[in-house]
C-alpha positions as CSV (number, residue, x, y, z in Angstrom):
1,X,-22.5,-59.2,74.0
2,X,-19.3,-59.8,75.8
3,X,-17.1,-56.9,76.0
4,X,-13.4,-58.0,74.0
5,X,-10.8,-59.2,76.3
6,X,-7.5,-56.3,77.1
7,X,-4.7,-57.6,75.0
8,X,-2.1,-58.7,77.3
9,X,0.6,-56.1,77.4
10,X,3.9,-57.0,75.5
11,X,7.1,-56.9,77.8
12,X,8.0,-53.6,75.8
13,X,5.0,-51.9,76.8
14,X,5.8,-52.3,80.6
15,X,8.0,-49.4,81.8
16,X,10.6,-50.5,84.6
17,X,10.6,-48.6,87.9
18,X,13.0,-46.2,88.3
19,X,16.4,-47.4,89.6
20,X,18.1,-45.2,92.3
21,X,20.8,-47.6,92.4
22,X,23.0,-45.1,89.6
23,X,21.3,-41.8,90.7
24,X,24.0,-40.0,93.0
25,X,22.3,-38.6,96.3
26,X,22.7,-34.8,96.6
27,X,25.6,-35.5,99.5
28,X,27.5,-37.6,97.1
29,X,27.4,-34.9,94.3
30,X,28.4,-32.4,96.6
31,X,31.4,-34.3,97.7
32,X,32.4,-35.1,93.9
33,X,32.4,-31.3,93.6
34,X,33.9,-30.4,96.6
35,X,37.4,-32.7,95.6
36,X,37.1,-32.7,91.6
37,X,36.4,-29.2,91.4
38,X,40.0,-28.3,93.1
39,X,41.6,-30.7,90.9
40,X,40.3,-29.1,87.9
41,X,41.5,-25.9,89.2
42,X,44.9,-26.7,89.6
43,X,44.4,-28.5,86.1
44,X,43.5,-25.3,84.2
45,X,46.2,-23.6,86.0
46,X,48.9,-25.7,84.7
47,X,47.2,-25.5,81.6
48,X,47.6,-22.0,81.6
49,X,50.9,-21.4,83.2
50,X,51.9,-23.8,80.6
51,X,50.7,-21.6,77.3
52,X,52.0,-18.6,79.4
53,X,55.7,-20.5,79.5
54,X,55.9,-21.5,76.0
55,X,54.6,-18.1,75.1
56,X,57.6,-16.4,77.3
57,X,60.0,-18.8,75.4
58,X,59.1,-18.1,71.8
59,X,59.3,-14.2,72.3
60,X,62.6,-14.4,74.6
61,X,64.5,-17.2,73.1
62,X,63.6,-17.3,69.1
63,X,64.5,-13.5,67.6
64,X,64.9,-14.5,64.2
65,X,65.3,-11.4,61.5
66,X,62.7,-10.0,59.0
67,X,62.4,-12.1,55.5
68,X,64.1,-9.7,53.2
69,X,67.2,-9.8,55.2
70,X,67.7,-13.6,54.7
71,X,68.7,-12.6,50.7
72,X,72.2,-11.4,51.3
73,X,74.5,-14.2,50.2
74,X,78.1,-14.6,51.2
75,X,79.8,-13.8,47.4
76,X,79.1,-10.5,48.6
77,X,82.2,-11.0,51.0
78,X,83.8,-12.8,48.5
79,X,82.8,-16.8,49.6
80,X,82.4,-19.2,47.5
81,X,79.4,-20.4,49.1
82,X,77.0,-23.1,47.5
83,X,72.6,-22.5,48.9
84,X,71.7,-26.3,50.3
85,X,68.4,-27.5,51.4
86,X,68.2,-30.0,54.0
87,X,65.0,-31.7,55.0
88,X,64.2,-32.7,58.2
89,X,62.7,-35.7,59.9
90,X,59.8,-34.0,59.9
91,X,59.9,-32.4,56.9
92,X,60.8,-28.9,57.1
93,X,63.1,-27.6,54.9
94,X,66.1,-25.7,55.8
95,X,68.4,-23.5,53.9
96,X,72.3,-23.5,54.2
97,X,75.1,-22.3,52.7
98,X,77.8,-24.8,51.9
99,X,81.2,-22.2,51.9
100,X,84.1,-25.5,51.2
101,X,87.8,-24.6,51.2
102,X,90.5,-26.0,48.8
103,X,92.8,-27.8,51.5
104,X,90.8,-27.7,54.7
105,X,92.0,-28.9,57.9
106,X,88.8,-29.6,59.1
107,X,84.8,-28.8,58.2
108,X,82.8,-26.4,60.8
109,X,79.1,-27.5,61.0
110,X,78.3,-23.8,62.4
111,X,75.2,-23.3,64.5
112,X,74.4,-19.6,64.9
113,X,73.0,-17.6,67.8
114,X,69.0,-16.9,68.3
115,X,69.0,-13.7,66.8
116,X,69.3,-13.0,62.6
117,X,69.7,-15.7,60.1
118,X,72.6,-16.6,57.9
119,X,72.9,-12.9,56.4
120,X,74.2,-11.7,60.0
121,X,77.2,-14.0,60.2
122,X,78.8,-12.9,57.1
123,X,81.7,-11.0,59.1
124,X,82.3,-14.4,60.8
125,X,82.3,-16.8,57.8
126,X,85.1,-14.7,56.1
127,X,86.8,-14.2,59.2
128,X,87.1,-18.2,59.4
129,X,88.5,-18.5,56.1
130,X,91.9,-17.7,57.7
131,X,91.2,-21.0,59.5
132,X,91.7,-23.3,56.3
133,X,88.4,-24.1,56.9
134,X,85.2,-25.5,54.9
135,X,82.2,-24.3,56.7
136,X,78.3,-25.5,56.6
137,X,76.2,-22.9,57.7
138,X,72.1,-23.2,58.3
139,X,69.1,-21.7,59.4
140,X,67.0,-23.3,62.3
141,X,63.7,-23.7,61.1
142,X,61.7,-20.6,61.3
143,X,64.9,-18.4,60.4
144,X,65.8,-17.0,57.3
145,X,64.7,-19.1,54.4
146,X,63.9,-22.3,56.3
147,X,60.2,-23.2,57.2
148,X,58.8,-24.2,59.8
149,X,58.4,-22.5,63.9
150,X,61.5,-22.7,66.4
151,X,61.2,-24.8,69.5
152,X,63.9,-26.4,71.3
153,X,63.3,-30.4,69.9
154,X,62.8,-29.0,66.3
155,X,66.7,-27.6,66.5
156,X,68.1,-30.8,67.9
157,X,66.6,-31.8,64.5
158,X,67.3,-29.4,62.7
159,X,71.4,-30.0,63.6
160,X,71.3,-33.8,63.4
161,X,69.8,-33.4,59.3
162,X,72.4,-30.8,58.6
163,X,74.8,-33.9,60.1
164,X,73.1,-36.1,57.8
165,X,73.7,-34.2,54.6
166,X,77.6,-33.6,55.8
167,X,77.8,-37.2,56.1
168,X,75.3,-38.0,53.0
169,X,75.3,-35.7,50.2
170,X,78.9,-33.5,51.0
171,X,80.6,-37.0,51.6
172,X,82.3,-35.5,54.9
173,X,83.5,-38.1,57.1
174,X,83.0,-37.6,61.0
175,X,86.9,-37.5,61.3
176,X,86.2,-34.3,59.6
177,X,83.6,-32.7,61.2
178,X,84.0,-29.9,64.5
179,X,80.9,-28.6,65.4
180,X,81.0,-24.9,66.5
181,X,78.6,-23.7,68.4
182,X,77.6,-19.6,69.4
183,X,75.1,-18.5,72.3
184,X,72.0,-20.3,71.5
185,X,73.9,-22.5,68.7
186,X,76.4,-23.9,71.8
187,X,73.3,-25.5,73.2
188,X,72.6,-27.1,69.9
189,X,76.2,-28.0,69.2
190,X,76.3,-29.6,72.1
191,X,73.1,-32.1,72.0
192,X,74.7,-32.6,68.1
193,X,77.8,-34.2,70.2
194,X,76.0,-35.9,72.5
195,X,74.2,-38.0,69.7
196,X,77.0,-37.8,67.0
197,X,80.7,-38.5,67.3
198,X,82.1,-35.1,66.3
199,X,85.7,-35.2,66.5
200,X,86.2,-31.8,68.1
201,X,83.6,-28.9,69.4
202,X,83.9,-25.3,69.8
203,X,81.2,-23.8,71.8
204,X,81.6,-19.9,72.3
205,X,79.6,-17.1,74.2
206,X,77.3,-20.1,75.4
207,X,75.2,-20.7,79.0
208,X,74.2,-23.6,80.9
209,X,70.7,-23.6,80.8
210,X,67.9,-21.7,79.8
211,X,66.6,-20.8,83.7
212,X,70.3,-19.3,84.5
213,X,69.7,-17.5,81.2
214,X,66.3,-16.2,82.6
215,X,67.8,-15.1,86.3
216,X,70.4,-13.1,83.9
217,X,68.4,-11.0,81.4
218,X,64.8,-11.1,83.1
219,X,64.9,-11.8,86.6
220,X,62.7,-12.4,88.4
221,X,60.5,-13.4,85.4
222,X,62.9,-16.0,85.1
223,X,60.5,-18.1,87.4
224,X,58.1,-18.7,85.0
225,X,60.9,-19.8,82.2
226,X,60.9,-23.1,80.7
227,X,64.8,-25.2,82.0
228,X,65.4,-26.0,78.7
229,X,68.4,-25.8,76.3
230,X,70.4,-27.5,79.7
231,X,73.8,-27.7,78.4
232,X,75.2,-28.4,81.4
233,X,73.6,-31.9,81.9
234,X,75.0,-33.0,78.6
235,X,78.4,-31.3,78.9
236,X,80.1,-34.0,81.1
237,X,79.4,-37.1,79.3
238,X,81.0,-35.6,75.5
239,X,84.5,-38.1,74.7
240,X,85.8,-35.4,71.6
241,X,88.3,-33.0,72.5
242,X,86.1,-29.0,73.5
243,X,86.7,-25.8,73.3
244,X,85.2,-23.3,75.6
245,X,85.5,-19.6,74.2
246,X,84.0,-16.4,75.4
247,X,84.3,-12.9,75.4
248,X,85.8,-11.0,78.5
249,X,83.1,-8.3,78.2
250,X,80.2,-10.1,77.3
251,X,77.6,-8.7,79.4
252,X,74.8,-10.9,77.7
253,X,76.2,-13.8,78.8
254,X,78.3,-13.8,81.3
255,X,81.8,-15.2,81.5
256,X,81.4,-17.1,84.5
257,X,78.4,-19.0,82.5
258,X,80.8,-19.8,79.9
259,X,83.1,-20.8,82.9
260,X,80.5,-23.0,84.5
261,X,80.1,-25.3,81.4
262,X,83.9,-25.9,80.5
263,X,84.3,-26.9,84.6
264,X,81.5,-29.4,83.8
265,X,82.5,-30.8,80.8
266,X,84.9,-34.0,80.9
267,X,88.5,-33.8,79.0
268,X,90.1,-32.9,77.1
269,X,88.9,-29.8,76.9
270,X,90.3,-25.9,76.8
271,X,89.5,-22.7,77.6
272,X,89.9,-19.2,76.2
273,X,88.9,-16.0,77.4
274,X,89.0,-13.3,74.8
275,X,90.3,-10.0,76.4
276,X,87.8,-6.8,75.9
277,X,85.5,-9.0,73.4
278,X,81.6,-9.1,73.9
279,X,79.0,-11.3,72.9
280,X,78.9,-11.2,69.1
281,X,82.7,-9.7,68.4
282,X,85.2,-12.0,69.6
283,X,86.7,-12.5,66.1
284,X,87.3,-8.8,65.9
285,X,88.9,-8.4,69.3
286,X,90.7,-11.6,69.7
287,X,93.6,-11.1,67.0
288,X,95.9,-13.3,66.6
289,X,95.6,-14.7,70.0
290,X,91.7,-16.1,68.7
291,X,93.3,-17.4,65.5
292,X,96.2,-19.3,67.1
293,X,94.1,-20.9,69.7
294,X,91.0,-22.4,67.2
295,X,93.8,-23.1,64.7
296,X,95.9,-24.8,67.7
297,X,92.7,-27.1,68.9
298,X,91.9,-27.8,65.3
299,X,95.2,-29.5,64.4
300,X,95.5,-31.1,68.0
301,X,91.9,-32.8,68.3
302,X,92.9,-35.7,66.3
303,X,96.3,-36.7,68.1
């Protein structure tokens, strides 16, 4: 009997050689390790420094006050104040306090300092009533009543929606609307005015940049500090008439930083220093002499 022919393997059932031509050799792995590995280093570290940078900002920068302070309300001092909500671009909610006056000469948009919410400005509001002025008040996001975490893009927002709902819901024309700025809010009322035609801004107790800020309070940790907030970039190129305020004695910001910004900023602008005032008191100290000169720049600005 004749032994059954092998069937002829398929094409499926005949394993290729192995290729070497997309094996690596050991020398080329090597090398791949010896210049990727460095690369990834300095990767992570960035990475890191990074984290470490943002971290530095949000505890040094963002001091905004415990929840169950954010309940005192301005009819305490006697304001007529109305609560708003604005919502953002991005949808966070923001709570404000709409305080209007019967014959104002103008309408602050007020952006506060990085410490405290609404509740700490109360002193201030009244103390501006002597201005003849309607004031809208807010919280950045993550202060107060407002949602949301603080970072330096989400109050540029956070300031061009309170805009909006001057200009949308309030029915306050731009003609109307000085934007007053203090510390940390000068930063913000100043990138307001550099994206919307204000017709007058007050910045007080502010600084040029978040690095000089740094050197100041932290040196020399201040190397590791994001340059953000960098007033003095956007300063020159602002067409409305400014107002550069600061205290004579403010130790947390210095003078000459206040000094630095009105020198950069294009006119008309003016400048006020307010003798034997701080940081956080120049309405108290500066007297009539305050009064006369915000009352003066709010009359003039439109002439």
């Amino acid at each position: 009997m004749r032994a059954a022919a092998s069937a002829k393997p398929s094409p499926e059932d005949v394993a290729e050689p192995p290729s070497t031509a997309d094996t690596p050799s050991p020398a080329s792995v090597a090398a791949l390790r010896r210049f990727a590995m460095p690369s990834l280093a300095v990767a992570g570290g960035m990475y890191a420094l990074e984290r470490l940078r943002t971290g530095y900002q949000q505890r040094r920068m963002f001091l905004p006050a415990e929840p169950d302070e954010a309940s005192t309300h301005p009819q305490a001092f006697g304001l007529p104040a109305q609560d708003h909500w604005v919502v953002t671009e991005d949808d966070v909610r923001l709570h404000g306090w709409w305080i209007p006056h019967p014959r104002p000469r103008a309408t602050l948009l007020f952006c506060h300092g990085n410490t405290g919410n609404l509740g700490s400005y109360l002193g201030v509001f009244s103390y501006m009533r002597r201005l003849r002025v309607s004031i809208f008040a807010f919280d950045y996001r993550g202060y107060g009543r407002s949602t949301g975490q603080p970072t330096e893009t989400g109050l540029y927002r956070d300031a061009q929606a309170v805009w909006h709902h001057l200009e949308g819901p309030l029915g306050i024309t731009r003609q109307d609307i000085v934007v007053f700025g203090h510390s940390l809010g000068g930063a913000i009322a100043i990138d307001l005015a550099a994206v919307k035609p204000a017709s007058g801004l007050i910045v007080q107790s502010s600084f040029t940049d978040m690095r000089a800020m740094a050197r100041h309070l932290f040196s020399p940790v201040h190397l590791i500090a994001k340059n953000g907030f960098r007033s003095i970039d956007k300063v020159a190129s602002l067409p409305m008439p400014k107002l550069f305020v600061h205290g004579e004695a403010d130790t947390k910001i210095p003078p000459d930083m206040g000094r630095a910004l009105y020198e950069a900023a294009g006119e008309p602008k003016s400048w006020l220093t307010v003798p034997g005032a701080g940081h956080n008191d120049l309405h108290r100290h500066g007297g009539p002499l305050y009064l006369r000169a915000l009352r003066s720049f709010l009359d003039e600005r439109g002439r």
